[in-house]
C-alpha positions, 0 to 999 in steps of 0.5 A: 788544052787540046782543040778540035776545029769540026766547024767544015765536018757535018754531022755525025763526023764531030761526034764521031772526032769527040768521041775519039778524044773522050776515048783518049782523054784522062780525066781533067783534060779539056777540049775546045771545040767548035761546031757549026754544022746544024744538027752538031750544034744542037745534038753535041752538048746535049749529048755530053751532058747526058753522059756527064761530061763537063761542057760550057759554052764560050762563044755562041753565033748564029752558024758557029758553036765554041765549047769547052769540054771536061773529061770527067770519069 
């Protein structure tokens, strides 16, 4: 499973980062990412389940975020 830590990034940058990696990612892979910049926490998952990727809550915090993510195609 891949990582991304976008927790010290500010929004847009941890779009930007997904964004890169569902690029690059065959279908199956997965991703942890965590997040805690307001706006990314907020605007991310929703955003992925909009597009249709596989996203689930891990862990969930007042000021941090942990998702895993599904490629899916």
């Amino acid at each position: 499973m891949d990582q991304l830590d976008a927790s010290r990034l500010r929004c847009p940058q941890p779009l930007l980062e997904l964004k890169l990696w569902l690029r690059s990612a065959e279908d199956g892979q997965r991703l942890r990412l965590v997040l805690a910049d307001a706006g990314s926490r907020r605007d991310i998952p929703a955003y992925l389940e909009r597009i249709g990727q596989g996203v689930e809550v891990v862990a969930q915090q007042a000021h941090r975020l942990e998702l895993i993510v599904t490629k899916h195609p």
